[in-house]
N, C-alpha and C positions, 0 to 999 in steps of 0.2 A: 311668059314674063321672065326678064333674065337674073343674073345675082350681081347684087353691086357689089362694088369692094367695101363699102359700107358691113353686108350681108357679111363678106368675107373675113372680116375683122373681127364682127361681134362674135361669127361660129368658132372660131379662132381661140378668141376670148373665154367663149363657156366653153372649149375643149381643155384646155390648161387649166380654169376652175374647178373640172370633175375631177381632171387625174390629182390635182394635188389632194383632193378632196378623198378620193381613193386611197391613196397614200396618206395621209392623217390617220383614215379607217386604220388600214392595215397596221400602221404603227403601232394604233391603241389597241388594236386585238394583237397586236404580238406581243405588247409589253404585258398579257397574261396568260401568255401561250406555255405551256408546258416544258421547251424549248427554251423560252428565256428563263424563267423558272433555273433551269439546269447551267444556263449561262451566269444569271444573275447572285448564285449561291458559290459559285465560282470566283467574280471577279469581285463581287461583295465582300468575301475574306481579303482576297489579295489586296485592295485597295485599289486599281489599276485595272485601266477601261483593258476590254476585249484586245485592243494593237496592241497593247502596251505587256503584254503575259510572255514571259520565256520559259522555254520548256528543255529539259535537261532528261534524256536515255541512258537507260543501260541493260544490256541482252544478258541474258544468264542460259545455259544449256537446258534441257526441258527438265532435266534428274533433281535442276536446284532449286526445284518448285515450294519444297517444303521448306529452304535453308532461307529464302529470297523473302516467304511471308512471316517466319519466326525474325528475321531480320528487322521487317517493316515493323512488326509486332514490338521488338526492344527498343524502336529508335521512338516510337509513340509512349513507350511506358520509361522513358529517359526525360520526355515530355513533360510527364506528371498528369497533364489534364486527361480529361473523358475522351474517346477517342470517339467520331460520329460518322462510320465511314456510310455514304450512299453511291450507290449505281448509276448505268447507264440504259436507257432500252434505245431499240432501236435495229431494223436490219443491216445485216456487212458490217456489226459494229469491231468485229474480230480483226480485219482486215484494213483499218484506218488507225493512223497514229492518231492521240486526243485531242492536239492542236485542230484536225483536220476534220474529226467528229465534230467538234465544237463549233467549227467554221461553216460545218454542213446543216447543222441542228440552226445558227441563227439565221443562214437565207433560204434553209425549205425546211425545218421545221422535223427534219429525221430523226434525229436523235431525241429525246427529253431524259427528263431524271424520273431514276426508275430505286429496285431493289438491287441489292449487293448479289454477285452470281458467287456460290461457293460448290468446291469440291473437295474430291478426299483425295488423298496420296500417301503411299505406304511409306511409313519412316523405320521399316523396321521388316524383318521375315513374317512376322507375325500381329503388327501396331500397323495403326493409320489414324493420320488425322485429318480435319476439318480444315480447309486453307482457303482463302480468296483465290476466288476464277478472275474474278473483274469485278473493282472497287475501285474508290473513291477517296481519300480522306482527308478533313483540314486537318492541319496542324502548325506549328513552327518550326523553324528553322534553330541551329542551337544559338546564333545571337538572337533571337526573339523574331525574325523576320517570317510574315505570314506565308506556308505554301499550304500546297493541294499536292499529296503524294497518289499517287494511282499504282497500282499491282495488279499484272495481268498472267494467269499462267498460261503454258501451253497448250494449243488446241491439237488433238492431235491429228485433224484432216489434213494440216498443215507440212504432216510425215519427217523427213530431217530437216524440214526451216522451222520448223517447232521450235518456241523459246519463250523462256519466261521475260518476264519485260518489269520494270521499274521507269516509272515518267516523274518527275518532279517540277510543277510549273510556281514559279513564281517572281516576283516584277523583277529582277535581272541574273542575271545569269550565274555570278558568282555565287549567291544565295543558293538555289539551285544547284549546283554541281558541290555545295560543300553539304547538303542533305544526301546528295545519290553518293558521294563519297563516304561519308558515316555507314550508310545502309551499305554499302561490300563491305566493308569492315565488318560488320555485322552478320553479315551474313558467314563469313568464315568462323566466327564466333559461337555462331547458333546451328553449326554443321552439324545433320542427321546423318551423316555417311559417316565420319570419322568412327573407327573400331567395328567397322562392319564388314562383311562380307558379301560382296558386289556381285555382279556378272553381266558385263557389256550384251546386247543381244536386243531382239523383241519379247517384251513380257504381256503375258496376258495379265498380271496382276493389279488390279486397281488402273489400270489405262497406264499405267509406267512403261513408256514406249520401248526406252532406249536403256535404261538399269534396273534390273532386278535384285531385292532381298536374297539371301540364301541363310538356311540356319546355321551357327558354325558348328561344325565339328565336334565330338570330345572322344577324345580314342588316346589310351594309355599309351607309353613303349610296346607294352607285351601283346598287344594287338597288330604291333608290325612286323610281320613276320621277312624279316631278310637276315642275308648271311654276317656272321659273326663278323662285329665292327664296320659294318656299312651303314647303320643307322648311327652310331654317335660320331662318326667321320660328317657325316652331314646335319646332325645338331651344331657339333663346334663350330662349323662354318657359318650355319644358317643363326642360330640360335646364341653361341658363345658372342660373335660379333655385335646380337641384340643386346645382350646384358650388359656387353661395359662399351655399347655406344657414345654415351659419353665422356670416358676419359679415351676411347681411341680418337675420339675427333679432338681434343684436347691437346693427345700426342702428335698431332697432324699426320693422323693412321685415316684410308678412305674409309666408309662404309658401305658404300654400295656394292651390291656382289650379285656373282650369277652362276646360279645351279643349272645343268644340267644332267638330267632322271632321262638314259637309254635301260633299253630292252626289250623284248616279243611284246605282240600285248599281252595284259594280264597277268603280268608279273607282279604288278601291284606299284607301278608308278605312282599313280591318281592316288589309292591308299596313300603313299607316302606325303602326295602332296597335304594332302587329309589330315595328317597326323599334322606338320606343320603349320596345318590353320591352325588348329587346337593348341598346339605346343605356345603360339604367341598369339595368346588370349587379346591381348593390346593389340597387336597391328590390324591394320587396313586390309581387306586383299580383295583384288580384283583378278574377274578370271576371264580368262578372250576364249574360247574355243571355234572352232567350225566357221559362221559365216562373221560373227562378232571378230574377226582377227581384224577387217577391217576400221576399226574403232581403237587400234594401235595407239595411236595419238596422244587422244584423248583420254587413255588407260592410263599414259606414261604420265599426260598432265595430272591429271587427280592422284595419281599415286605419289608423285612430289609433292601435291597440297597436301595429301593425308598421311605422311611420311608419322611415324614406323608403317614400313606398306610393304604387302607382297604381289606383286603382277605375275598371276601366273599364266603361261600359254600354255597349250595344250595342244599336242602334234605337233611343233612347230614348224617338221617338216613339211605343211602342207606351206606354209608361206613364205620358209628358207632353203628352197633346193638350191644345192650350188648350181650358178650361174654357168658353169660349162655343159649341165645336164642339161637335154631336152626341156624348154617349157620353164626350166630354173630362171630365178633372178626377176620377181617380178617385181610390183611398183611394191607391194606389201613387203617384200625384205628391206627395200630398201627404208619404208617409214618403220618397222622392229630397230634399224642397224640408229638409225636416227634417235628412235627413242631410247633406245639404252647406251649410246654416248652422249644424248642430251639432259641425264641426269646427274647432276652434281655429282665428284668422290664422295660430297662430306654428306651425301642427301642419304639417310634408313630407311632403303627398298632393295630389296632382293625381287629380280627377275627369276622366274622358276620354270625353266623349259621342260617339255617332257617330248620325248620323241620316240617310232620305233623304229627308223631307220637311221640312226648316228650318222652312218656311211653318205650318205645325200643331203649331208648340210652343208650350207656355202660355208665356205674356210673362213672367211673375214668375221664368222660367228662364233665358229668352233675355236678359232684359232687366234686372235687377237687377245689380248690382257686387255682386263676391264670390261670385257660382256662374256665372259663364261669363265670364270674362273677357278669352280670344281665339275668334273664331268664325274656320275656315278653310274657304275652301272645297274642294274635291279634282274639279275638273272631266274630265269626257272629254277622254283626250288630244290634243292638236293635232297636224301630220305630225311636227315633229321629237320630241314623245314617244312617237309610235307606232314613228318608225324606234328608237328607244332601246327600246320595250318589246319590239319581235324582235330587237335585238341581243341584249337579258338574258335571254327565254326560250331562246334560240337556243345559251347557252353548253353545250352537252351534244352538240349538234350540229355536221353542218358544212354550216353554210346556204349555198347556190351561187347558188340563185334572186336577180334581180332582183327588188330592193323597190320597186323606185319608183312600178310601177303599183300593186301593193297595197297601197302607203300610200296610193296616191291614192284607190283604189276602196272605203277605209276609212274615208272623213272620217264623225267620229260615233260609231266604236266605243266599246269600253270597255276596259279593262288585260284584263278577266274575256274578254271577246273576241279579243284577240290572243293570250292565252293558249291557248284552247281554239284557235283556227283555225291554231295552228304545230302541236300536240299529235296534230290530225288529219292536218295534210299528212305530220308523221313518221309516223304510221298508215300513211299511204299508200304510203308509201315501202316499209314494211317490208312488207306484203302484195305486194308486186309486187319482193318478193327481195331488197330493199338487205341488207346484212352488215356485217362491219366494227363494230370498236368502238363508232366514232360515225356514225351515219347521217346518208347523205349527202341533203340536201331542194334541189331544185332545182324552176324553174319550174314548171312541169308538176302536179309535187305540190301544191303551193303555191295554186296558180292552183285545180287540181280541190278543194280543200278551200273555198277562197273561193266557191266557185260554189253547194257544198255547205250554206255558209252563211247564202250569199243565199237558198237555196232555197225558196221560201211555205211548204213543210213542216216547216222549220226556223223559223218565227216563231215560237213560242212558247220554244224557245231561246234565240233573239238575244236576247227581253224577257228571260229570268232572267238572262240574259247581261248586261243593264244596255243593249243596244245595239237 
């Protein structure tokens, strides 16, 4: 028996009755799907269906994780009200801007509202605190207009596209972009970097990928052992320019300036730069060494944010060889030459190089006004800086020994040298039973550690040793 079009018409008929039918269903179980839920708390504040939501970004580097939620934290407590931040769940939700979550959550139901994701990050050498991973939160805008602030910090599988992230959705745009505007403001406001001591690099510390804490310093004058008036030649420069900062910018005098610390190693470069952290308790200083030179850049930018600043490099010969040298002149001198002409005369940062080959630096560094403008040198100490450099390792001890021949059988060492050949005779000492609070080092000790020095099996030590 065949199908009429009668037949065809009716099946027809009850096909387009189920599906809408289907669809009704599916509506009413999504209008209390978890998913709308997360939707519905959203555009509920705003006023303004699903199309109708504008969303306003802004990237922050992964370091400004702490400065970015202390930020969102001020512009909520400017607010006055309660603040109620909620989450997201949901997988890949790392990986999708909010707009796109949200778009995903209402036609398959991935995403829903969850709890607040929080972490820690170090604000400090020794502090950390509690900050949003990925949140949530209503609030308004400063003419009263309703948004949804969101705060996402860095993940760090994401490696250098790591970034903290600020979203601000709310029904148009200029609303929106004048909250993500308050929150930078704020955020330079609510700086946990300013008066710290940086160091560009990989840190194992708290997940801080790309900046590390460091303690600063505290080391007297009389702990730097260099030759008579080489230390206050390089306060006046470094240090006198810090203190009347403001009336040489006044006099339209620059301040920006740049030291260069030659000599062997282990003459006590790094001390010096040491002493200098400590000396300007205030400043900023960020330190590049080794594979971190490459984050140049970025050193120069924050150190003009965080101005009084010190950027110090460290070897800088490994990323300034003059350009006619083998292997010289690579892309890293040129982004050093950039950033230390791309900082202001009137900007308070001192570039601080240290090198130990003076002789293999591109000219345009060594030799231009305005990126190096004291070169010191830091030589191997003479007898009366060696007898001062076993007076100052010596304070922990009670040194008995006769220096005189040791100074004498030293001509040449390095600071790195005297250091190590007291550290061994106290060794000695204490293998062969000294006691006592402060260990007693006398001749004997002394003497067997020098000898231990001299020893041809120990040349390769004396050389790292600078001596």
């Amino acid at each position: 028996m065949g199908i009429t079009g009668e037949d065809r018409s009716l099946a027809r008929g009850l096909a387009g009755d189920l599906r809408k039918l289907v669809q009704a269903a599916a509506f009413v179980v999504d209008e209390d799907s978890p998913a709308e839920e997360l939707i519905g708390r959203i555009t509920g504040h705003l006023g303004v269906g699903f199309r109708q939501i504008v969303l306003v970004a802004q990237e922050f580097p992964p370091w400004e994780h702490a400065n970015v939620h202390r930020a969102v934290e001020g512009f909520l407590a400017e607010r006055g009200a309660e603040s109620d931040w909620f989450g997201v769940t949901g997988a890949n939700r790392t990986n999708e801007e909010l707009t796109g979550m949200l778009s995903s959550a209402r036609r398959h139901g991935t995403f829903e509202l969850g709890a607040v994701d929080m972490t820690t990050v170090a604000i400090g050498p020794e502090t950390a605190a509690e900050v949003i991973q990925f949140g949530l939160v209503a609030t308004t805008a400063p003419d009263g207009s309703p948004v949804i602030v969101a705060l996402r910090g860095p993940i760090a599988q994401h490696g250098p596209t790591a970034v903290s992230r600020v979203e601000v959705l709310a029904a148009d745009r200029a609303t929106a972009g004048l909250v993500r505007d308050r929150i930078d403001h704020l955020t330079r406001a609510h700086d946990v970097l300013r008066g710290q001591v940086l160091a560009f690099g990989s840190s194992e510390y708290r997940g801080n990928e790309l900046l590390t804490f460091l303690p600063r310093p505290t080391l007297a004058a009389e702990q730097v052992v260099l030759p008579e008036g080489v230390l206050p030649a390089i306060e006046n420069h470094i240090v006198g320019i810090a203190e009347h900062a403001d009336r040489l910018r006044a006099a339209g005098q620059h301040l920006k300036r740049g030291l260069l610390l030659h000599g062997p190693p282990g003459t006590g470069k790094t001390h010096t730069v040491r002493y200098l952290m400590s000396r300007l308790s205030d400043s900023t200083v960020i330190v590049l060494t080794g594979a971190a030179m490459r984050f140049i850049s970025k050193a120069a930018e924050l150190a003009r944010r965080l101005q009084p600043s010190i950027l110090v490099v460290e070897d800088v010969d490994l990323v300034a060889e003059d350009r006619t040298m083998p292997g010289g002149g690579g892309s890293l001198l040129f982004s050093l030459l950039d950033a230390m002409d791309g900082i202001g005369a009137d900007a308070d940062v001192t570039f601080v190089l240290t090198t130990n080959r003076p002789e293999a630096l591109e000219a345009a560094l060594r030799d231009r006004p305005g990126r190096v403008d004291l070169a010191v040198e830091i030589p191997r100490p003479d007898a009366e800086g060696r007898r001062k450099l076993f007076e100052l390792y010596a304070r922990g001890v009670d040194l008995k020994a006769d220096l005189e021949p040791v100074i004498a059988e030293t001509e040449g060492v390095t600071a790195s040298f005297v250091k190590e050949l007291l550290r061994r005779a106290v060794l000695h000492e204490m293998r062969n039973g000294a006691d006592g609070e402060r260990v007693r080092v006398g001749d004997k000790a002394l003497g067997t550690a020098l000898t231990d020095m001299w020893d041809s099996r120990n040349s390769l030590t004396r050389s790292l040793l600078g001596s």
